[in-house]
Residue frames as qw, qx, qy, qz and C-alpha x, y, z in Angstrom:
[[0.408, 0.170, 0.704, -0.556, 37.32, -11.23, -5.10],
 [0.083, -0.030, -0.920, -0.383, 35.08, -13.27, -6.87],
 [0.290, 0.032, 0.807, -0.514, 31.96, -12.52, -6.91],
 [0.051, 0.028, 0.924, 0.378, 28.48, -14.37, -8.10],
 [0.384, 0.166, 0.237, -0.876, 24.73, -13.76, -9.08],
 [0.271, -0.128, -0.851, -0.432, 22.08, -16.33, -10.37],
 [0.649, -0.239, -0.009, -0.722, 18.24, -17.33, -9.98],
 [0.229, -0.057, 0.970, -0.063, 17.48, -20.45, -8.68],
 [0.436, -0.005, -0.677, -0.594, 14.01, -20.48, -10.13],
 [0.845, -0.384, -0.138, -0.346, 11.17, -21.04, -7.02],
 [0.494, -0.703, 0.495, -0.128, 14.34, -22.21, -4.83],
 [0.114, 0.480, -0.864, -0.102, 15.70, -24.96, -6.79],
 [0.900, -0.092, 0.157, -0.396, 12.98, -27.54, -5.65],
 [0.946, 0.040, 0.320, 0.030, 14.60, -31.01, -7.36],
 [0.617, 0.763, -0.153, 0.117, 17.07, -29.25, -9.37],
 [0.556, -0.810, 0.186, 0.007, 19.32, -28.41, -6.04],
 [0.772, -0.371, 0.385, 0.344, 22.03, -30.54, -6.76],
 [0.537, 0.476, 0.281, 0.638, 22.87, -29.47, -10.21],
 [0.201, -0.952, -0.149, -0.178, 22.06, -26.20, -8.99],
 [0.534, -0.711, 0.416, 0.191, 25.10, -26.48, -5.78],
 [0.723, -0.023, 0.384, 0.574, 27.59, -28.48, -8.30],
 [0.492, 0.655, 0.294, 0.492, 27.12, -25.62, -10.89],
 [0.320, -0.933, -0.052, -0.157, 27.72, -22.81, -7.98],
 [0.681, -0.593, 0.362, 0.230, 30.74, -24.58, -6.49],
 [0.772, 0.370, 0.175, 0.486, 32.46, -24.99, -10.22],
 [0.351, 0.776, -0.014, 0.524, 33.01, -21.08, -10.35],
 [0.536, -0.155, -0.298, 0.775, 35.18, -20.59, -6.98],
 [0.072, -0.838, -0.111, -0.529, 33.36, -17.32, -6.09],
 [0.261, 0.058, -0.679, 0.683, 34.24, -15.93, -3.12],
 [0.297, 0.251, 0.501, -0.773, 30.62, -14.24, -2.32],
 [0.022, -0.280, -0.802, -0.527, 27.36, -15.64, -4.04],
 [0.418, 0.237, 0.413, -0.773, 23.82, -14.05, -4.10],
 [0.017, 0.186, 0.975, 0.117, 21.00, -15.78, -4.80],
 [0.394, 0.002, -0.068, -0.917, 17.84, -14.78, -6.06],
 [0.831, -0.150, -0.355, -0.401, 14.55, -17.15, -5.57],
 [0.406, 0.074, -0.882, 0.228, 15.97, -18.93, -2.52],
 [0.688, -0.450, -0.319, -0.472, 13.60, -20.69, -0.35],
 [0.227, -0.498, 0.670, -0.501, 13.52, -21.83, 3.33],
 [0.955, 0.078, 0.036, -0.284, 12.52, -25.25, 2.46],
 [0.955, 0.035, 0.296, 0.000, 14.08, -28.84, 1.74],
 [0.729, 0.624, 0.105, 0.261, 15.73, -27.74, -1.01],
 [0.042, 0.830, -0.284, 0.478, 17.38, -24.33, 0.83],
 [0.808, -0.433, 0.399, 0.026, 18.75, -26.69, 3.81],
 [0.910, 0.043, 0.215, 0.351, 20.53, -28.81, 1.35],
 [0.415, 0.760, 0.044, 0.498, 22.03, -25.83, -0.45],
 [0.200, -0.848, 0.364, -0.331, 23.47, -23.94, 2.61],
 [0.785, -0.382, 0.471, 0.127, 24.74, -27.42, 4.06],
 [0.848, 0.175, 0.217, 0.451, 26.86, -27.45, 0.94],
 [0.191, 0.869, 0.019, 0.456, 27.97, -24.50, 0.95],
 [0.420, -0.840, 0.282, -0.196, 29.02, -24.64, 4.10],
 [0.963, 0.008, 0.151, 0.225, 31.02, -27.77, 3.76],
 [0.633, 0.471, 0.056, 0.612, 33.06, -26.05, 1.21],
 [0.436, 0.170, 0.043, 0.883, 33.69, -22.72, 3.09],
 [0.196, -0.590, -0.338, -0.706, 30.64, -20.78, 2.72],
 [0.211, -0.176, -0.632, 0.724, 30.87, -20.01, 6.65],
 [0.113, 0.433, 0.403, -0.798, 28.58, -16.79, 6.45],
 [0.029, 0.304, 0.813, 0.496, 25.45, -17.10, 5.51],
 [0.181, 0.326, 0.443, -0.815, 22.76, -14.64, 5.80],
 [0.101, -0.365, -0.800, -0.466, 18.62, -15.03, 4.39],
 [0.333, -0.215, 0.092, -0.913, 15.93, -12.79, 5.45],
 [0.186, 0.127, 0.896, -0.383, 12.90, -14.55, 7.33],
 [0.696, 0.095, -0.229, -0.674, 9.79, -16.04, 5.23],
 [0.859, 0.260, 0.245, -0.366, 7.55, -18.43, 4.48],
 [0.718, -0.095, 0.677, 0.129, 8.61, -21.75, 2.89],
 [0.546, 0.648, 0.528, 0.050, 7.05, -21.06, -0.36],
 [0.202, 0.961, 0.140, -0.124, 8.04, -17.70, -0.65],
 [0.820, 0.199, 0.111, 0.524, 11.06, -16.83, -2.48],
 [0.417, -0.861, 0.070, 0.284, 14.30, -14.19, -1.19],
 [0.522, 0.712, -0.422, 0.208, 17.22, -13.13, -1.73],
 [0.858, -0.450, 0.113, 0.220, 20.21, -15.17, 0.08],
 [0.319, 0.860, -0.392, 0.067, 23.84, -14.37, 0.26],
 [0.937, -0.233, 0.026, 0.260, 27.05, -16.76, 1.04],
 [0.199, 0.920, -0.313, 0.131, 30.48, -15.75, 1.56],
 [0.844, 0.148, -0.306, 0.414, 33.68, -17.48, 2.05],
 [0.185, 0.320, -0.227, 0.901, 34.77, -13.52, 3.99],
 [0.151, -0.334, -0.543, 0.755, 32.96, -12.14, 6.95],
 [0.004, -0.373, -0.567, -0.734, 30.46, -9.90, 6.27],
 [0.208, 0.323, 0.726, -0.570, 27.54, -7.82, 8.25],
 [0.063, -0.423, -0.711, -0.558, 23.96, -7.88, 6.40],
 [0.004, -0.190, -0.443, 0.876, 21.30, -5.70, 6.46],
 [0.084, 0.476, 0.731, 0.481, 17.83, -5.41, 5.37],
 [0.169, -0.211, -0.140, -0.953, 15.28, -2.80, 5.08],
 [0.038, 0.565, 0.810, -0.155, 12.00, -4.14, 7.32],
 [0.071, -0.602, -0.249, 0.756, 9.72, -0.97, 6.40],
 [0.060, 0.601, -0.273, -0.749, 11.01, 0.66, 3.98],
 [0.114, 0.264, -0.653, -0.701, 9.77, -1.44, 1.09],
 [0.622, 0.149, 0.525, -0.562, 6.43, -2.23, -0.10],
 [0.045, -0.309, 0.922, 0.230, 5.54, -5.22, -1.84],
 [0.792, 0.084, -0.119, -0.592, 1.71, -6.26, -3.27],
 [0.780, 0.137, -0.577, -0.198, 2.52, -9.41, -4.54],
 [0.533, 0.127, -0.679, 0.489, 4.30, -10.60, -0.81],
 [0.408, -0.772, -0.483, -0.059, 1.97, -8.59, 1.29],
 [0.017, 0.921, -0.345, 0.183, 4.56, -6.75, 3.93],
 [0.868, -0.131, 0.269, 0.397, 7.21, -9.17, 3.15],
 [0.164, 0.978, -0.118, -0.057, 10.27, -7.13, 2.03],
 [0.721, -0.403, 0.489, 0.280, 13.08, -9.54, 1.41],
 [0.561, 0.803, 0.200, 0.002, 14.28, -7.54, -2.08],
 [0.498, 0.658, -0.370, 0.426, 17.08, -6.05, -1.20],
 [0.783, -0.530, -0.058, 0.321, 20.36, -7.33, 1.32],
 [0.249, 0.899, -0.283, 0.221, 23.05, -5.20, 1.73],
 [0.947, -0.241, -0.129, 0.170, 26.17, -7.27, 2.35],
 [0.025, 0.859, -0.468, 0.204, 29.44, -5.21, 3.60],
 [0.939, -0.311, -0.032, 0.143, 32.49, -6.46, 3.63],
 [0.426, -0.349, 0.048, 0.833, 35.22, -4.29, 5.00],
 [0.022, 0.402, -0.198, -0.894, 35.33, -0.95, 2.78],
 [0.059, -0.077, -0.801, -0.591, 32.71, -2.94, 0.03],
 [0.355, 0.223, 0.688, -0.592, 29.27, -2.84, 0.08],
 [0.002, 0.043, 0.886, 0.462, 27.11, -5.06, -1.90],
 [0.492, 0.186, 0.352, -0.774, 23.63, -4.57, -2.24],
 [0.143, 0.347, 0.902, 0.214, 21.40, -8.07, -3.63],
 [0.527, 0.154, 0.246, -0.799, 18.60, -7.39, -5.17],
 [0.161, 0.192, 0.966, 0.057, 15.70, -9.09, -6.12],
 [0.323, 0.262, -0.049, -0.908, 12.94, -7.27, -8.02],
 [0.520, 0.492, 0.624, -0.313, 9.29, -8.25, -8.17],
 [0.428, 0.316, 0.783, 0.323, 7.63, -8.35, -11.57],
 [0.022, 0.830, 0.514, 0.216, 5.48, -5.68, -13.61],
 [0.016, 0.828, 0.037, 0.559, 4.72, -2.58, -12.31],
 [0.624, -0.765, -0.001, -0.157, 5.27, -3.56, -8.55],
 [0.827, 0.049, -0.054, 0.558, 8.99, -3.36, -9.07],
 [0.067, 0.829, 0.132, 0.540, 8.51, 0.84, -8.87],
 [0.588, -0.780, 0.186, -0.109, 9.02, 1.03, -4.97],
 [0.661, -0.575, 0.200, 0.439, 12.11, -0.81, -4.86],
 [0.467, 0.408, 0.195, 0.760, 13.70, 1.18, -7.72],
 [0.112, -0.860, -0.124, -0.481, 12.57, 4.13, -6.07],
 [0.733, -0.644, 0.152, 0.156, 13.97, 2.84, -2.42],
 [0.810, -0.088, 0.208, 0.542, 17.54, 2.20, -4.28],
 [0.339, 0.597, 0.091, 0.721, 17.32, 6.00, -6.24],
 [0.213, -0.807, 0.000, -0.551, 17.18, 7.29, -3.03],
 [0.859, -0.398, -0.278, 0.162, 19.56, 5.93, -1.09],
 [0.019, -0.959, 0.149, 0.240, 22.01, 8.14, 0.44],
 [0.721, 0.666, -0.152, 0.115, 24.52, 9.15, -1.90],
 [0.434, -0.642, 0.632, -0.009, 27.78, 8.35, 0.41],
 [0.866, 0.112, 0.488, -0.024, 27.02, 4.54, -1.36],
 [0.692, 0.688, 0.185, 0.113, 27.67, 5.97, -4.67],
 [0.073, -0.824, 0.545, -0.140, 31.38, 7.89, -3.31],
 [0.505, -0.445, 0.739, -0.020, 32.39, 4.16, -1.58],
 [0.050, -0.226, 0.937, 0.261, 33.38, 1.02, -3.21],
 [0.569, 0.215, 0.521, -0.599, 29.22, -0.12, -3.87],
 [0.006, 0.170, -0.852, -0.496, 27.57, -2.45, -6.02],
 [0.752, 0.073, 0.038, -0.654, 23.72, -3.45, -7.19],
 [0.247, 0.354, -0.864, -0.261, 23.54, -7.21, -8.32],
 [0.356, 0.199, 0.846, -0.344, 21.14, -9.52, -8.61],
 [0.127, 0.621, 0.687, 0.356, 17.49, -10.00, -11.17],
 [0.040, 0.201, 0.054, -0.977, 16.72, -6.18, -11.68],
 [0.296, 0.438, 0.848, 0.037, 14.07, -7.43, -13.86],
 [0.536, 0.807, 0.232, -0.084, 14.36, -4.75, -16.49],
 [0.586, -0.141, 0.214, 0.769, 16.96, -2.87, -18.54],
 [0.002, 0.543, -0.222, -0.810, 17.19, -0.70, -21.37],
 [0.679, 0.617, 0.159, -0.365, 14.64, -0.39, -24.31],
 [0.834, 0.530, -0.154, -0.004, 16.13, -2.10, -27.57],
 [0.160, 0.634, -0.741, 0.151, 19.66, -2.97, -25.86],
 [0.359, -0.260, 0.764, -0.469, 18.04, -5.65, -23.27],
 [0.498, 0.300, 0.760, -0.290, 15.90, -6.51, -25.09],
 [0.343, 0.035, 0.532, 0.773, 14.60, -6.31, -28.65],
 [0.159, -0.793, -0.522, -0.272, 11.33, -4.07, -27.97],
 [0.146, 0.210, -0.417, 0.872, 10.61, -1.86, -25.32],
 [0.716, -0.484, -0.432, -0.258, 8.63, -3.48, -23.05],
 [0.384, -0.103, -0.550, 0.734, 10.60, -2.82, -19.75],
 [0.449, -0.809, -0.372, 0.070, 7.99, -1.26, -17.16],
 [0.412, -0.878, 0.009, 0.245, 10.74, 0.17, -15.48],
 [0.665, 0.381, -0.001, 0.642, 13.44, 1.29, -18.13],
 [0.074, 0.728, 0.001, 0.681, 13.35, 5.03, -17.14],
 [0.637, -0.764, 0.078, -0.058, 14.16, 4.03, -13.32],
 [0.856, -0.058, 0.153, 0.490, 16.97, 1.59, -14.65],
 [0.454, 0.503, 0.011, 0.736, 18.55, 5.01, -16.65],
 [0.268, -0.910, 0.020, -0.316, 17.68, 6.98, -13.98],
 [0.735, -0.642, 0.166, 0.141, 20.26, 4.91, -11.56],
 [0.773, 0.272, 0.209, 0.533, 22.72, 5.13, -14.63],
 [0.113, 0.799, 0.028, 0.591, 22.33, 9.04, -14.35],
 [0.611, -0.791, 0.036, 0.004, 22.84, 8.92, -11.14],
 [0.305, 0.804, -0.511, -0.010, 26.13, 7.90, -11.89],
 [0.884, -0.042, 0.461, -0.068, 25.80, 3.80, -11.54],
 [0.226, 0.450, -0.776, -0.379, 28.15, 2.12, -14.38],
 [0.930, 0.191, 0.029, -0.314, 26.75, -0.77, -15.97],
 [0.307, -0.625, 0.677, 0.237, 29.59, -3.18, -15.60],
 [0.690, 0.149, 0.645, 0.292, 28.88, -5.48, -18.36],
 [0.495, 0.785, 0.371, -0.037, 27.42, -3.33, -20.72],
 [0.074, -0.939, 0.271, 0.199, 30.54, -0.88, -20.19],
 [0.353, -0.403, 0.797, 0.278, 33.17, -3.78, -21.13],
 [0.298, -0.177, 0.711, 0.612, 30.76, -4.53, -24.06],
 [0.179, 0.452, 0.499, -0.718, 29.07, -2.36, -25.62],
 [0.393, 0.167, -0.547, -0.720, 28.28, -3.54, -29.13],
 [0.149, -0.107, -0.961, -0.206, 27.40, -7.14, -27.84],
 [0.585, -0.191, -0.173, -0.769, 24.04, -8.63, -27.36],
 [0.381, -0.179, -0.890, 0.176, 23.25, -11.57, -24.48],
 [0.634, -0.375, -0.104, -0.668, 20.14, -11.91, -23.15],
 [0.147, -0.403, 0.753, -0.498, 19.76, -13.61, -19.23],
 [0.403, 0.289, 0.677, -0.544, 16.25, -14.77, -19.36],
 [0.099, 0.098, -0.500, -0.855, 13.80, -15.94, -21.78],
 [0.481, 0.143, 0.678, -0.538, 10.29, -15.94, -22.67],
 [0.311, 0.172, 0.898, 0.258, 7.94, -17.70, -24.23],
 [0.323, 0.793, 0.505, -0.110, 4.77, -15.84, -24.80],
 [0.156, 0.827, -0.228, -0.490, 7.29, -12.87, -26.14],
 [0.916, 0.012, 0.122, 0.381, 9.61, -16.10, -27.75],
 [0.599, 0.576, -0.326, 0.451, 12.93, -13.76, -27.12],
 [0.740, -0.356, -0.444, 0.359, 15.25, -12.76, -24.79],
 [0.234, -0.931, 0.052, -0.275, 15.74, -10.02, -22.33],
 [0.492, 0.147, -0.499, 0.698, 19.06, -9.11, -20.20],
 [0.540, -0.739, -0.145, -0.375, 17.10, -8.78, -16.85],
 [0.767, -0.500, -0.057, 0.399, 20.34, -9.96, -14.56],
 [0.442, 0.787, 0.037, 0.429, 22.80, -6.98, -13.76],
 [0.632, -0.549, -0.194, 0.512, 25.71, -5.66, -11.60],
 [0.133, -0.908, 0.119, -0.379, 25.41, -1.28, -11.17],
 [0.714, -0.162, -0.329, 0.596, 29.01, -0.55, -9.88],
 [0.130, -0.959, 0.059, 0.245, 29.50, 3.15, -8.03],
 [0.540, 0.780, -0.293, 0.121, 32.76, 4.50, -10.14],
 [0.061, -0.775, 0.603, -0.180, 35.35, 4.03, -7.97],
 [0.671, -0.114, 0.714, -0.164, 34.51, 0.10, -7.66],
 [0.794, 0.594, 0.071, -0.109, 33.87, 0.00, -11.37],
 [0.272, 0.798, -0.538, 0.015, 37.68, 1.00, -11.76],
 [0.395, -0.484, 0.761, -0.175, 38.47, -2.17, -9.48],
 [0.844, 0.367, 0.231, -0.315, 36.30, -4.57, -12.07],
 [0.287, -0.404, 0.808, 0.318, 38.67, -6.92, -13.61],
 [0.179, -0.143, -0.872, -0.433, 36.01, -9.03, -15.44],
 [0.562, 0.097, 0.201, -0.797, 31.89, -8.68, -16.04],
 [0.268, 0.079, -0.855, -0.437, 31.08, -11.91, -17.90],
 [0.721, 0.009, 0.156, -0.675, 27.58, -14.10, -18.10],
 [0.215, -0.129, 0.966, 0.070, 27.07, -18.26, -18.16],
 [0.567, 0.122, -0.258, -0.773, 24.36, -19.24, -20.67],
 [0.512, 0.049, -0.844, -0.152, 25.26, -22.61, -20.56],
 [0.140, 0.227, 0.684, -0.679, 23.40, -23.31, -16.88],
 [0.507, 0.217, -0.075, -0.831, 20.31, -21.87, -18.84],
 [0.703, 0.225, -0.371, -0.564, 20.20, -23.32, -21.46],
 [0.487, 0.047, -0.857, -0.162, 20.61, -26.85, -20.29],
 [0.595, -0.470, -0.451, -0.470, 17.74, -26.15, -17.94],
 [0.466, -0.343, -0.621, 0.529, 19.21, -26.26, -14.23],
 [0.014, -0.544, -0.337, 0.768, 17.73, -22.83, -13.92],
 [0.562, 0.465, 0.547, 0.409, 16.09, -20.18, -16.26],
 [0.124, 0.990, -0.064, -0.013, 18.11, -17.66, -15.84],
 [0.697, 0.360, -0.303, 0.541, 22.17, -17.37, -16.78],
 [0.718, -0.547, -0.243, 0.354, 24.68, -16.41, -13.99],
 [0.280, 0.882, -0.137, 0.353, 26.52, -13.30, -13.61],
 [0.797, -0.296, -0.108, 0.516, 30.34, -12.93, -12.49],
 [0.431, 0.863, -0.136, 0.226, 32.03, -10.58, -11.49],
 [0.817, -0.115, -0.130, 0.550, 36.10, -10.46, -10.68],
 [0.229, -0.967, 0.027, -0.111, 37.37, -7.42, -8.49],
 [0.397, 0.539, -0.535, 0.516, 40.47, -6.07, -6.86],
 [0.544, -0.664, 0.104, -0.503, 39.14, -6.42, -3.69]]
């Protein structure tokens, strides 16, 4: 199984098509999407998706403008969000952060993580989830929007570093980092810092880490501007 993680970047507005041709090159079998909108843009994107396969498709309910987390799958699947359980300044009590997308014995959990400081609740909602998740086949993935002081980044300017190790103590596995752990690639970059930060990431529970065939990142998407963030793959036994 094949699966895929990327920003669109405010939903893709005018980019869309590059966007869907650059999605549909890597044959995933399940794709999550971070910044997708229920606009103009998100219509055209799920009607190609579906064309090709992408039967099941599941997006949380907002506001045009406002930007989610969306999942496609080529496999069945049942989704679940959290209405409640996660609070969210910047979105009011919109809570479309994290989907949990099971399929058969797997269970994927998108996220999407707000900015700053008001990323604390859902790191806190995901270290406390029961620990059965962390025994079965389970997986984080998606814009975590932080990492690890001087590995993610070349400072230590992550807000929430000491949640991100905290789900590593828990016994999460960092599947890229674990398959390479001298390099350096960064997902995302800014300007007002001018470097780059590894803020995209996929937290496997051990026993799904062992099923991890390949962790790898696309830069090229970045950098030639159809988004500004790089795409994460991973390839499973599932």
């Amino acid at each position: 199984m094949r699966i895929l993680s990327w920003n669109l970047l405010h939903g893709g507005g005018s980019r869309i098509e590059r966007l869907a041709e650059a999605l549909l090159s890597y044959n995933a079998d399940v794709i999550l999407l971070n910044e997708f909108r229920h606009n103009k843009a998100g219509a055209t994107l799920r009607e190609r998706l579906t064309d090709v396969g992408y039967a099941y498709q599941s997006a949380p309910h907002a506001e045009p403008r406002q930007n989610i987390i969306f999942a496609a799958s080529r496999i069945p699947f049942d989704a679940t969000t959290f209405p409640g359980q996660l609070s969210d300044p910047q979105l009011g009590d919109f809570t479309a952060r994290v989907l949990l997308v099971k399929i058969g014995a797997l269970n994927i959990f998108g996220v999407y993580m707000p900015s700053m400081k008001y990323k604390r609740p859902v790191f806190d909602f995901l270290l406390k989830l029961p620990s059965h998740y962390l025994s079965e086949d389970s997986l984080f993935m998606g814009d975590l929007n932080t990492g690890r002081h001087y590995e993610d980044e070349k400072g230590a300017t992550f807000i929430s570093a000491p949640q991100f190790d905290a789900l590593l103590e828990q016994g999460w596995i960092d599947t890229w980092r674990t398959r390479n752990p001298e390099a350096r690639e960064f997902t995302w970059y800014s300007r007002g810092y001018n470097n780059g930060f590894r803020l995209d990431h996929a937290l496997a529970s051990p026993s799904l880490n062992s099923k991890i065939k390949d962790a790898f990142y696309s830069h090229q998407e970045r950098e030639d501007g159809v988004t500004d963030h790089s795409l994460m793959i991973l390839d499973t036994d599932h």
